[in-house]
C-alpha positions as CSV (number, residue, x, y, z in Angstrom):
1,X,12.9,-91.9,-26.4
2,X,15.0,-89.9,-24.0
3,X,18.8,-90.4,-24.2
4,X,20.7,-91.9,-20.9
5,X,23.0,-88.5,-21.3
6,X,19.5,-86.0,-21.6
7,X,17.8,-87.6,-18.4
8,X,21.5,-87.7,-17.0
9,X,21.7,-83.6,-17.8
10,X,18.3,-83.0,-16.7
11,X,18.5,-85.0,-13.0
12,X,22.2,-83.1,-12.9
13,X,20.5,-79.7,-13.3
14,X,17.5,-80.6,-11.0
15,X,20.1,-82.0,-8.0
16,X,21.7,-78.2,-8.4
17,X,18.8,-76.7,-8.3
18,X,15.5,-78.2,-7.0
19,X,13.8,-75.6,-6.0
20,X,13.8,-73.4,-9.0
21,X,10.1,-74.2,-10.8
22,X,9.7,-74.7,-14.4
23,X,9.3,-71.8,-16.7
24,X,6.4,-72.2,-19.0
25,X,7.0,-72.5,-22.9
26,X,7.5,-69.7,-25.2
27,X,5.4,-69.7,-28.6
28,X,8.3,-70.8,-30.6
29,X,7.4,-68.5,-33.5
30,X,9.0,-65.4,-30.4
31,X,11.9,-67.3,-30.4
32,X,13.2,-68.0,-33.9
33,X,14.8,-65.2,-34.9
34,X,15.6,-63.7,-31.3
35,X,18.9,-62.5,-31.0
36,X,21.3,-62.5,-27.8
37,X,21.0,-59.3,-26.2
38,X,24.0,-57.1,-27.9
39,X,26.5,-54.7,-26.1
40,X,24.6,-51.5,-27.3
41,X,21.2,-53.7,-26.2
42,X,22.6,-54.0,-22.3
43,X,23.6,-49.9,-22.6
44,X,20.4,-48.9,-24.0
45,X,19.3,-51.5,-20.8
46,X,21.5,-49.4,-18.4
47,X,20.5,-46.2,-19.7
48,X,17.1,-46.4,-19.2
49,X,17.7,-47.6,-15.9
50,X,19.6,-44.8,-15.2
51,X,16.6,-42.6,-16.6
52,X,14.0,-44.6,-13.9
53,X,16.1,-43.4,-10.8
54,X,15.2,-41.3,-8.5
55,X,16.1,-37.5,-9.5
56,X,17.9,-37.0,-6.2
57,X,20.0,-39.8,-7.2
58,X,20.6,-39.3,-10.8
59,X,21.4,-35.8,-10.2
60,X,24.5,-37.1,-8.0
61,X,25.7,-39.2,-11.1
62,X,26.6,-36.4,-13.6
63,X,29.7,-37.0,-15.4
64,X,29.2,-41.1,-14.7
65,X,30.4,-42.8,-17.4
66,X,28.9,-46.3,-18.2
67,X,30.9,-49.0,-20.4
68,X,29.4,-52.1,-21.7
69,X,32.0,-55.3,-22.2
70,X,31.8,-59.1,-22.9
71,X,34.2,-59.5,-19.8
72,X,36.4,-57.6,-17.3
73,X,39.7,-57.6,-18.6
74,X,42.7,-60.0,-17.3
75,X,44.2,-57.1,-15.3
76,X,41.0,-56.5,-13.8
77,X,40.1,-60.4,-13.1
78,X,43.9,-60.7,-11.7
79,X,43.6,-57.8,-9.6
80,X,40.6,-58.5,-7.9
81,X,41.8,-62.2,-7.6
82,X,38.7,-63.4,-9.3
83,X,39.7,-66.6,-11.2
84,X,36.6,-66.7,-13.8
85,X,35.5,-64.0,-16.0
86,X,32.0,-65.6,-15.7
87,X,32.2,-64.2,-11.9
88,X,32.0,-60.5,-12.3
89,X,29.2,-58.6,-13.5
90,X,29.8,-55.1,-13.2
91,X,32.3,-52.9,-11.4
92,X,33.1,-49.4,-10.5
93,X,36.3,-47.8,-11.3
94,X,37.4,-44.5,-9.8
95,X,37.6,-42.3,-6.4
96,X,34.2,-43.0,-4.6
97,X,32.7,-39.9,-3.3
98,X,33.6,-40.4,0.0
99,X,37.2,-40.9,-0.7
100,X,37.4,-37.6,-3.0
101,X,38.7,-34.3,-1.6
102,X,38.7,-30.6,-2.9
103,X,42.3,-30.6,-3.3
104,X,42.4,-33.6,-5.7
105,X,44.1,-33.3,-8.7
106,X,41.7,-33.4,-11.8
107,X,41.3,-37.6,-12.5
108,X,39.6,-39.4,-15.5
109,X,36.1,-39.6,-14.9
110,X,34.9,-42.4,-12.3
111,X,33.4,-45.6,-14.4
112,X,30.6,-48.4,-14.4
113,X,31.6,-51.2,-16.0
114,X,29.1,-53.7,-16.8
115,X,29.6,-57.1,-18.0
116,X,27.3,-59.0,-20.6
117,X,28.1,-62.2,-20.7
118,X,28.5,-62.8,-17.4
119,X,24.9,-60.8,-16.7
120,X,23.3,-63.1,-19.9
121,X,24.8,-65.8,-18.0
122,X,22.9,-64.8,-15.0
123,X,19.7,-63.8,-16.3
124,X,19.4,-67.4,-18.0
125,X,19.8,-69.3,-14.8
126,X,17.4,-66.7,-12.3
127,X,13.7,-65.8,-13.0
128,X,14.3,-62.2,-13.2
129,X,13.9,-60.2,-16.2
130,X,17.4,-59.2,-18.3
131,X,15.9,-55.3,-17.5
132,X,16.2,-56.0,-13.6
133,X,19.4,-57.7,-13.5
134,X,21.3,-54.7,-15.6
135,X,19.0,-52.3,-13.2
136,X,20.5,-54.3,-9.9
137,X,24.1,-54.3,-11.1
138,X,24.0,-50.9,-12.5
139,X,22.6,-49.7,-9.0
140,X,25.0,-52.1,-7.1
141,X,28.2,-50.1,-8.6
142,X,26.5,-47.0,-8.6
143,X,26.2,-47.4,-4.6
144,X,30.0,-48.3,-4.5
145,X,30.3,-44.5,-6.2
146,X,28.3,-43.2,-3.5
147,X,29.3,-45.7,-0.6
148,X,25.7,-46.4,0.1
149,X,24.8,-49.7,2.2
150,X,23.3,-52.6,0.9
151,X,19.7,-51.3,2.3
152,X,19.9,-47.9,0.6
153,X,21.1,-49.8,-2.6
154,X,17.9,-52.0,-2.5
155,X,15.9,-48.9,-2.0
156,X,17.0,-46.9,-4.6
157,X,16.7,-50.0,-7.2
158,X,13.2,-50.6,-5.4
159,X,12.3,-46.8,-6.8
160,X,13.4,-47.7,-10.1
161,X,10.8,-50.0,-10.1
């Protein structure tokens, strides 16, 4: 017998999204003692899709460093005027290339930051595998490094692939 507050959830998440089809079950015996992706999981994630760029690309990223957090900090949420940590997936921190200059004094080195739990959050609501949304986000900040457009950002994450 279903519960009025189950077929309440259920119709509630159907009416938000109606169009998203019904994954098929998982042998529960896979899903028992599967852990949430960990911080080190989403680098080793990010790494590899590092690895699976194009060479021309990756070549460009030298001295890139990529950090893996639960959230953004409050600094960063406040600055950005984002109001829910849940909002931001990954961001880059630094001089872009096409801000830097020769005469710049030396800086720290220019910064992914990638977000789990708002990326976990994501991947559990989209049919798209945990592996492409760290690839798309990793790419996404990567481009803001580079300032590449949203069309040379899709290609490069197509090339992954």
């Amino acid at each position: 017998m279903t519960t009025p507050a189950l077929v309440s959830a259920a119709v509630c998440y159907k009416a938000v999204m109606p169009d998203t089809p019904a994954r098929p079950a998982r042998n529960l015996a896979d899903l028992r003692y599967l852990d949430a992706p960990s911080l080190a999981d989403i680098e080793a994630l990010a790494r590899e899709a590092l690895a699976r760029l194009p060479e021309n690309f990756r070549a460009l990223c030298e001295g890139l460093v990529i950090h893996v957090e639960d959230f953004a900090t409050e600094e960063v949420l406040d600055d950005m005027e984002i109001e829910s940590e849940f909002d931001l997936m990954g961001l880059f921190q630094g001089v872009g290339l096409p801000q830097r200059s020769g005469g710049d004094p030396v800086q720290m080195p220019n910064m992914v930051w990638l977000y789990r739990i708002p990326m976990l959050l994501y991947w559990a609501e989209h049919e798209e595998a945990l592996g492409s949304v760290v690839t798309h986000v990793l790419v996404h900040e990567i481009g803001h490094h580079f300032g590449l457009s949203d069309d040379d950002m899709e290609a490069i994450e197509e090339a992954a692939e």
